[in-house]
C-alpha positions in Angstrom: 69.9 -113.1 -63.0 71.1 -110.4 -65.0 68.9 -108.5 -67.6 69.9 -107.4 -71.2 68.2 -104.7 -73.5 68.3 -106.4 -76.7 67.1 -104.5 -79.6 67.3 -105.9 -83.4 70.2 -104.7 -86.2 67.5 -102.4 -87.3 66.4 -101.1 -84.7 70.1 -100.2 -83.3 70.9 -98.7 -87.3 67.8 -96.6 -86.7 69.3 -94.6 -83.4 72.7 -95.2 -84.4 73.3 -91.6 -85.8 71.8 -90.4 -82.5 74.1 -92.7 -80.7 76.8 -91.2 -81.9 75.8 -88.0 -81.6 75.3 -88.2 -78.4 79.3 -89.4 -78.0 81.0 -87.0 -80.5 79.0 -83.8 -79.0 80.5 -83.6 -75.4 84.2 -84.1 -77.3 83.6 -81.0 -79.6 82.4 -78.8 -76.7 85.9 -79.6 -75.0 88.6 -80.1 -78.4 91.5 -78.2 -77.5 91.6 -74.6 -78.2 95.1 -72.8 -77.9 95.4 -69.8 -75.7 98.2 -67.5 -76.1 98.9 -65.8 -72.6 101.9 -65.2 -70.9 102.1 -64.3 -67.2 104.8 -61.1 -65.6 104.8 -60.5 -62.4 106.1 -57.4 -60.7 107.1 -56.7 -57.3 108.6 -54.2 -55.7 110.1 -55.4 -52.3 110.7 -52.2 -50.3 113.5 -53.8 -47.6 115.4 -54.6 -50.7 114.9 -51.6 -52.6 114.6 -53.7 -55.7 111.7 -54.4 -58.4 111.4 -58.4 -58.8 110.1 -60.0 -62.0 109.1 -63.1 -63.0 107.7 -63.8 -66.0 106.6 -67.5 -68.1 105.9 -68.0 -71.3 104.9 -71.8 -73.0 108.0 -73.3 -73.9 106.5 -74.5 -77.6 105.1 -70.7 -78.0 108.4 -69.2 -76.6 110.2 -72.0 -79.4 108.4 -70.9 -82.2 108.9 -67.4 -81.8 112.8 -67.7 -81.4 112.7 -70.2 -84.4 111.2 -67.3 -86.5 113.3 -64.5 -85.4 116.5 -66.5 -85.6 115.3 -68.5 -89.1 116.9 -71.7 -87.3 115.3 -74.5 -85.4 115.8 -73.9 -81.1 115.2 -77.3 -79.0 113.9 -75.6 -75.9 114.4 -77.6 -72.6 116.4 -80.3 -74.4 119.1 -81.7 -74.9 119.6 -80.4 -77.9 119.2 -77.0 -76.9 121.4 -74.2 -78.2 124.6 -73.6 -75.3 124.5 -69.8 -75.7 120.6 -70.5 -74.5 120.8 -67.7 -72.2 122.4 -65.2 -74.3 119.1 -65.5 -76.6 117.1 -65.4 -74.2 118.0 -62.2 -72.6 118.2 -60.8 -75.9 115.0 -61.7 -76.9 113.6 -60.5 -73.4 115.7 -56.8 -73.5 113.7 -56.4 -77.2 110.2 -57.0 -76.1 109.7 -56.8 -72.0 110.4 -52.7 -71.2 110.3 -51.2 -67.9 109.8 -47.2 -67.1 110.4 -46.9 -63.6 109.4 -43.3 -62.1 109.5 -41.8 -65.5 113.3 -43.3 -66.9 113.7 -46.1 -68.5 114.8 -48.7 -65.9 117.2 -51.7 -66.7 116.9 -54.8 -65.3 119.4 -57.9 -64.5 118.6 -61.3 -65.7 119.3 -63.3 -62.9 118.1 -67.0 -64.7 115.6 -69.1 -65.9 114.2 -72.4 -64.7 111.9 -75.2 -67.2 109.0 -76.6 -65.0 106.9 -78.8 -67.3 105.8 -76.7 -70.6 107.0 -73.2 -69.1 109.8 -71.6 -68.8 110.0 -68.6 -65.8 112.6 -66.0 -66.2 113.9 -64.0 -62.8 114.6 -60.7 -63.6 115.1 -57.9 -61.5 115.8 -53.7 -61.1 118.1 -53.4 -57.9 118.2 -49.5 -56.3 115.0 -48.0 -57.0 114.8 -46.1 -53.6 111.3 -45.2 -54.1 108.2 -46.2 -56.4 106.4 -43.5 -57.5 104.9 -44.9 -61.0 105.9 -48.1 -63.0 105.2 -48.6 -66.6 105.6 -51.7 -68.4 105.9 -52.3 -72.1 105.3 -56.2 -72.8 106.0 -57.2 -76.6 106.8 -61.1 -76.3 105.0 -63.2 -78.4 102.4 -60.5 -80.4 104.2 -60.7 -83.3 103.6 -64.6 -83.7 100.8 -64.9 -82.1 97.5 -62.6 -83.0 95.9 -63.6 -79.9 98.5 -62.9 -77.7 97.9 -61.9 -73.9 100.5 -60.6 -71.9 99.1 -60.8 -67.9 100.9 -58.3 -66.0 100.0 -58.5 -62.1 101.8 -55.5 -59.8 102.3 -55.9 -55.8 103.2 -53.1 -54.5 103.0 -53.1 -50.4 99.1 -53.9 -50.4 98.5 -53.0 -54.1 97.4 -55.3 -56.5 96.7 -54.1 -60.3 96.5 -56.6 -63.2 97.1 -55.5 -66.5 96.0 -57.3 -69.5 98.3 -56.3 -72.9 97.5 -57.3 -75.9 99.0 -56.5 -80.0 96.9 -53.4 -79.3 98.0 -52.5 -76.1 101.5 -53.3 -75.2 102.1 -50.8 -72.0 100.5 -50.5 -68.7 101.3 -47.5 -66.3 100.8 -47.5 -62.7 100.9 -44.2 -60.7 101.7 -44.0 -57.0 100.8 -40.8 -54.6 
């Protein structure tokens, strides 16, 4: 036989608020707070001669920002996204992702993009840097929209790891190699 608390209407409407409390309280310590980080990373594969990139950014936070700098509406990763897609996109990523390889400004090729749930990845790459001697990396995307803005940049270079965080305040990482 199964037992059952039972307590009277005024007795629950007493500990009610508490009740309640004690529901709503875990919730608040978890509600949804937006981070605003985007993720580059840089590798320079020797054999190839060649500095890889890949960099994601949040599709809706990557939206927004082309909605403002274009004053129209962009459907990112839909079907009602613009055709000349990648046409904005590497003009948007030629404005605001820099690269300073051994002391001259380095361009790289976009070589495409690819949606995988709410990010979107870019492939980029510099093709004949013979040797690495420093890298610096000027990362604007997003800062203007977003005040809270972090730009990860994490650098593999043989056995060298260096992660960079840029922010509005600091949008350029250097790495020096001997």
């Amino acid at each position: 036989m199964e037992r059952f608390l039972l307590i009277s209407k005024k007795e629950f409407m007493k500990y009610q608020k508490y009740v309640i409390l004690l529901i709503i309280a875990p919730l608040l310590a978890f509600s949804v707070h937006k981070y605003y980080i985007s993720l580059c990373e840089v590798e320079y594969v020797e054999e190839k001669k060649s500095v890889q990139i890949i960099i994601s950014h949040f599709i809706d936070d990557l939206e927004i920002t082309l909605n403002n700098e274009h004053k129209k509406d962009f459907f990112l990763a839909t079907n009602k996204e613009a055709k000349n897609i990648q046409e904005i996109y590497e003009d948007y990523l030629h404005k605001h992702l820099k690269f300073t390889i051994n002391q001259k400004p380095a361009q790289y090729q976009f070589i495409g993009k690819e949606y995988d749930d709410d990010l979107v990845r870019f492939y980029l790459e510099i093709p004949n840097v013979q040797k690495l001697n420093s890298i610096e990396i000027e990362n604007t995307c997003l800062i203007k929209d977003f005040e809270d803005q972090q730009n990860i940049i994490k650098i593999k270079v043989k056995k060298f790891n260096k992660t960079f965080y840029l922010t509005k305040s600091n949008v350029k990482g250097l790495l020096k190699f001997q």
